[in-house]
N, C-alpha and C positions, 0 to 999 in steps of 0.2 A: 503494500500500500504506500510505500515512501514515493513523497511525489506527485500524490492527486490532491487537486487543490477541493476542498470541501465543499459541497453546494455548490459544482458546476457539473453540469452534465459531461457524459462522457463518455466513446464510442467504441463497442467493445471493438478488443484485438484478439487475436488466441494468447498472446501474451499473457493480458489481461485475466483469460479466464482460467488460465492454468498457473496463474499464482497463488504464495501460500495467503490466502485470506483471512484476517485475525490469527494468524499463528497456523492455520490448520491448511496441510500441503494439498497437492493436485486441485485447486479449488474449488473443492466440494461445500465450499460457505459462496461460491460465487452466484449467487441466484438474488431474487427480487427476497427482501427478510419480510413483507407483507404477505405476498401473495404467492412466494415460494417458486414464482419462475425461475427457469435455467434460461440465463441468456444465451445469446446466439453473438455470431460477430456482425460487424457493423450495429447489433441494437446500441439503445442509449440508457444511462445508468445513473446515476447518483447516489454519492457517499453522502447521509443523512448525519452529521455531527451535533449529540443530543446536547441539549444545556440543560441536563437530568442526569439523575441514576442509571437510567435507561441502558445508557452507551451509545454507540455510532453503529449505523447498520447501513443496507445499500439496498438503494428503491428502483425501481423501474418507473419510466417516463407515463404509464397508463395508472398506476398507484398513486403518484405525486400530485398533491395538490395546498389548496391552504390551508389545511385542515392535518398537513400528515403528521408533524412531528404531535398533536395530541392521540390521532391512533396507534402511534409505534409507544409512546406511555402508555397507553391505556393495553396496549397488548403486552407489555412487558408487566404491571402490575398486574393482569390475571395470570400470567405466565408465573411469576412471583409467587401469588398466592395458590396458585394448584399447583405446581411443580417445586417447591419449597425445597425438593429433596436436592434438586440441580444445584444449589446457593451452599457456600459451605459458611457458615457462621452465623 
């Protein structure tokens, strides 16, 4: 991820989709964190940088709107609260 500037869209490459994403290799976190697409090359993409707990996740251009950074909250606090066991502390 070193290198993409935040909140600007961005157009995949294979490069792109086959980096290690949050840590985790062959980019199997490289998809839409809404709506769980697998992108393609040339789609468009954006790195969401939370100003929450939440953390930064990456959205596709049909997911994005002015509304997003309250749904990626709102799915990370149910996510929180039913999946509790994933949080270590």
């Amino acid at each position: 991820m070193p290198g993409i500037e935040p909140d600007a869209y961005r157009v995949v490459t294979e490069e792109t989709m086959n980096a290690p994403w949050f840590g985790v290799p062959g980019g199997r976190l490289f998809r839409c964190w809404m709506c769980c697409k697998r992108f393609k090359v040339a789609e468009e993409y954006r790195l969401l940088v939370s100003r929450g707990p939440e953390g930064n996740c990456i959205i596709c251009k049909e997911c994005d709107g002015p509304t997003i950074e309250i749904q990626w909250a709102n799915r990370y606090a149910f996510a929180r609260e039913n999946f509790f066991w994933m949080w270590k502390g």
